[in-house]
C-alpha positions as CSV (number, residue, x, y, z in Angstrom):
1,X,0.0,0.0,0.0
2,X,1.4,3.2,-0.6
3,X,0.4,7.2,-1.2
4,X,1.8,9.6,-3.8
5,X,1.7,12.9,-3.8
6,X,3.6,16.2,-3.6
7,X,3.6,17.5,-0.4
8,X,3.3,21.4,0.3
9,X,7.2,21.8,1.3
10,X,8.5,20.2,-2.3
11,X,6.0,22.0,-5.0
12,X,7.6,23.6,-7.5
13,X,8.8,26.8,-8.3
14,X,6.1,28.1,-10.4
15,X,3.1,26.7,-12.0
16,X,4.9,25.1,-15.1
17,X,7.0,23.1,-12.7
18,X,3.9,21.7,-10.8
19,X,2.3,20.6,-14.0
20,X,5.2,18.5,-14.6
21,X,5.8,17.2,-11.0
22,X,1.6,16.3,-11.5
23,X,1.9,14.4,-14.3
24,X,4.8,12.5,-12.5
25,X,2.6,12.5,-9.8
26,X,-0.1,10.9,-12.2
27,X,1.8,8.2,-13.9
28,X,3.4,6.8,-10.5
29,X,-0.4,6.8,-9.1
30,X,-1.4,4.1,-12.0
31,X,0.1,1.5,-10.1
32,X,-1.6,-1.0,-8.4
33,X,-0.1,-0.6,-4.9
34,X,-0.7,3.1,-4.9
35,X,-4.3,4.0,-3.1
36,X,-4.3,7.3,-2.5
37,X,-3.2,11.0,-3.5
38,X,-0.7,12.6,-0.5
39,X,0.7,13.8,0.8
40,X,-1.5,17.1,-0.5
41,X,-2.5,20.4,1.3
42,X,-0.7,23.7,2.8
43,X,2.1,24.3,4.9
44,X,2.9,27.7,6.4
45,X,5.4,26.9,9.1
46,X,8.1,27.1,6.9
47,X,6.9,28.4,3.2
48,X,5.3,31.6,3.2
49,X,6.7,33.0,0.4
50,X,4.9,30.2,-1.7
51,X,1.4,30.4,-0.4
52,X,-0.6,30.4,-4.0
53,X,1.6,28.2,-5.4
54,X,0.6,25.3,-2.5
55,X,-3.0,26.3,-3.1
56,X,-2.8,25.8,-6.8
57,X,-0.8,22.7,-6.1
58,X,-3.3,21.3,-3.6
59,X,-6.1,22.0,-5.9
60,X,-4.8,20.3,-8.6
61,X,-4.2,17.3,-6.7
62,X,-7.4,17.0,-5.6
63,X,-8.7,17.5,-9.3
64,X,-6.1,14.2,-9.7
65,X,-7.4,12.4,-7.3
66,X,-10.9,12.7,-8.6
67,X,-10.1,12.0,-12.2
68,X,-8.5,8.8,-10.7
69,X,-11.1,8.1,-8.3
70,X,-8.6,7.9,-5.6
71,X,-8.9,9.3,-1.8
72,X,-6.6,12.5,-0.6
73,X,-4.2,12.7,2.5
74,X,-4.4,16.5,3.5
75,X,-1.7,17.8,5.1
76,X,-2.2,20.8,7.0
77,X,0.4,22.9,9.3
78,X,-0.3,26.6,10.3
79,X,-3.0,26.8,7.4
80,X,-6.0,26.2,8.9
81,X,-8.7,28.8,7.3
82,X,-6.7,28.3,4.1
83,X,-7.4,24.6,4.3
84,X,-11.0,24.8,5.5
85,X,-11.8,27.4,2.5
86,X,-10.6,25.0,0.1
87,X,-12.9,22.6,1.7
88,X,-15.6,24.2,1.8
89,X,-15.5,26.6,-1.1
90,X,-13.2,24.9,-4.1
91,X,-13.0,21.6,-6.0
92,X,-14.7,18.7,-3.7
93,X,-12.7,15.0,-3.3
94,X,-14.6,12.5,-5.0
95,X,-13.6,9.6,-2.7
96,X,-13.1,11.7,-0.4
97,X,-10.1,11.0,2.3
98,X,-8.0,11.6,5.4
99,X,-6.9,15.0,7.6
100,X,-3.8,13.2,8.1
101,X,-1.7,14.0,11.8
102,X,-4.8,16.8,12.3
103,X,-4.3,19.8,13.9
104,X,-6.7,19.7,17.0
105,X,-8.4,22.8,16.0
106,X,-12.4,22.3,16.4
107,X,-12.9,24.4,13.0
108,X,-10.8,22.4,10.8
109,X,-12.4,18.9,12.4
110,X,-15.7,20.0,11.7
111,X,-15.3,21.1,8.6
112,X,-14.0,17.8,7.8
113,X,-16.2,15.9,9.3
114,X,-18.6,17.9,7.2
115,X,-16.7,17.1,4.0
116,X,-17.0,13.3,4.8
117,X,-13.4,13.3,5.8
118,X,-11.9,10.9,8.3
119,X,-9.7,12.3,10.9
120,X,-6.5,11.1,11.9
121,X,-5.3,11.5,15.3
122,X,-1.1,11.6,16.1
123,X,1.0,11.8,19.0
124,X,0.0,15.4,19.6
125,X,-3.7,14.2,21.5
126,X,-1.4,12.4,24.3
127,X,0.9,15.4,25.2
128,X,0.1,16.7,28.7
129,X,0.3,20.4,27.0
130,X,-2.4,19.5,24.5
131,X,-5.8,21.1,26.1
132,X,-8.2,20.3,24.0
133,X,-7.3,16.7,22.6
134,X,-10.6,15.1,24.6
135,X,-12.7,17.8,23.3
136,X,-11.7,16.7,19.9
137,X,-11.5,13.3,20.1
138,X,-15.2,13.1,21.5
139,X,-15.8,15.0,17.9
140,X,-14.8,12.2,15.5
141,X,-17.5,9.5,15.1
142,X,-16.3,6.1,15.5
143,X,-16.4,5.3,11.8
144,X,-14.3,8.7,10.8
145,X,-11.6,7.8,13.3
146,X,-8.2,6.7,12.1
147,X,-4.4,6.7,14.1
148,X,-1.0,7.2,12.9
149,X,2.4,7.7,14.2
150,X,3.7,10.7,11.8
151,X,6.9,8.4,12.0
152,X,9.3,9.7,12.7
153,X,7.8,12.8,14.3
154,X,5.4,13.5,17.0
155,X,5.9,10.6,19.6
156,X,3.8,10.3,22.0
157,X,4.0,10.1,25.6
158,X,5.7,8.1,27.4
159,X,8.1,8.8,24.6
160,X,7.8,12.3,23.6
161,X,11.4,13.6,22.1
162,X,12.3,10.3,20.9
163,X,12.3,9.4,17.6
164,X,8.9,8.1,16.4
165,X,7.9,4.3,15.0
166,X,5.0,1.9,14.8
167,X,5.8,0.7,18.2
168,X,3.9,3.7,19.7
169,X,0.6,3.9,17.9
170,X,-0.7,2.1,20.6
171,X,-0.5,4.8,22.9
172,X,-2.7,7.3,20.4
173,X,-4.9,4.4,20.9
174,X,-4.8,3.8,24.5
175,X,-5.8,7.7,24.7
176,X,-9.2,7.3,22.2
177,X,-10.0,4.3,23.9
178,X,-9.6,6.1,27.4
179,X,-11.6,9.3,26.1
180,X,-14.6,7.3,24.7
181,X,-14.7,5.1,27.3
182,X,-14.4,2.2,24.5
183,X,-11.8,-1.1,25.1
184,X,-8.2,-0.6,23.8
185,X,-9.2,-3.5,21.3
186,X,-12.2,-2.3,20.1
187,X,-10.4,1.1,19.1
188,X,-7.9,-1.2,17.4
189,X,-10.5,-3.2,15.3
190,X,-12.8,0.5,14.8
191,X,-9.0,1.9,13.4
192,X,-8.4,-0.9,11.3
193,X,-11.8,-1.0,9.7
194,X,-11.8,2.1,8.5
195,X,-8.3,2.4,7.6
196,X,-9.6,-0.6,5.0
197,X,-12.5,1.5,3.9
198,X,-10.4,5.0,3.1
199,X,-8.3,3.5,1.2
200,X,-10.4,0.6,-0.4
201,X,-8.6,-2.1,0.9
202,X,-10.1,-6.1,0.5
């Protein structure tokens, strides 16, 4: 199983060089194994001096995706109105897909949630500075729930600072499970379900 996509920190310089990284983009996503468009959205951590150029690079990629009938990973980093805009107001996912590693910023969830999107918690919901993970977490219905680990960042407590690997998704569980009040292996088998549907797995 794998993604392709350009992700927000590697578009090109202009709009020329996007169209070609697309069609790259486009021919790698023919293959069999590949079962979803992403890494795609905006980043404004780092790049602000490229802000139109992700946009037009996210919307093309969604525009992709639908002409392949293939789900979207959004990525989105210190963009959120930018990215809930798009969602609302511009070129709609046909399949659908993921806020992958999402920001816990009510807003963006519910607007995804909205979208038919399925929400994908990281790390971030286990730190002890993180004050609103429960709120969010008691957001997402059961069947738009995913996890993830962001390998190799964001690892949760009790590793936090460490470098990030499989090993720890179970803690991002362990915290859904505790907020919702559901057993660790339910939220394993509710995860692992829907991970399947997203990304049309048999």
């Amino acid at each position: 199983m794998q993604l392709c996509g350009i992700h927000p920190n590697e578009i090109g310089n202009s709009k020329e060089e996007i169209d070609k990284q697309i069609e790259e983009i486009k021919n790698l996503a023919k293959q069999e194994k590949v079962v979803a468009i992403g890494e795609i959205g905006l980043d404004y951590h780092f790049e602000t001096d490229k802000i139109d150029l992700q946009k037009y690079a996210f919307l093309e990629q969604i525009k992709l995706a639908n002409e392949l009938n293939l789900p979207i990973a959004i990525h989105s980093r210190d963009a959120i109105m930018d990215t809930i805009d798009i969602l609302k107001n511009e070129v709609k996912p046909n399949k659908k897909g993921i806020l992958h590693c999402c920001q816990l910023n009510r807003d963006l969830v519910k607007t995804g949630l909205e979208e038919g999107l399925y929400i994908s918690f990281a790390g971030a919901i286990t730190f002890k500075n993180c004050k609103n993970a429960e709120e969010i977490i008691n957001m997402v219905p059961e069947d738009r729930i995913l996890i993830e680990t962001d390998c190799p960042y964001l690892s949760p407590e009790p590793n936090r600072g460490q470098r990030n690997d499989s090993r720890n998704v179970k803690y991002i569980a362990e915290k859904i499970a505790n907020v919702k009040k559901i057993p660790l292996e339910e939220i394993a088998k509710i995860t692992y379900e829907n991970a399947k549907k997203i990304y049309n797995i048999e």
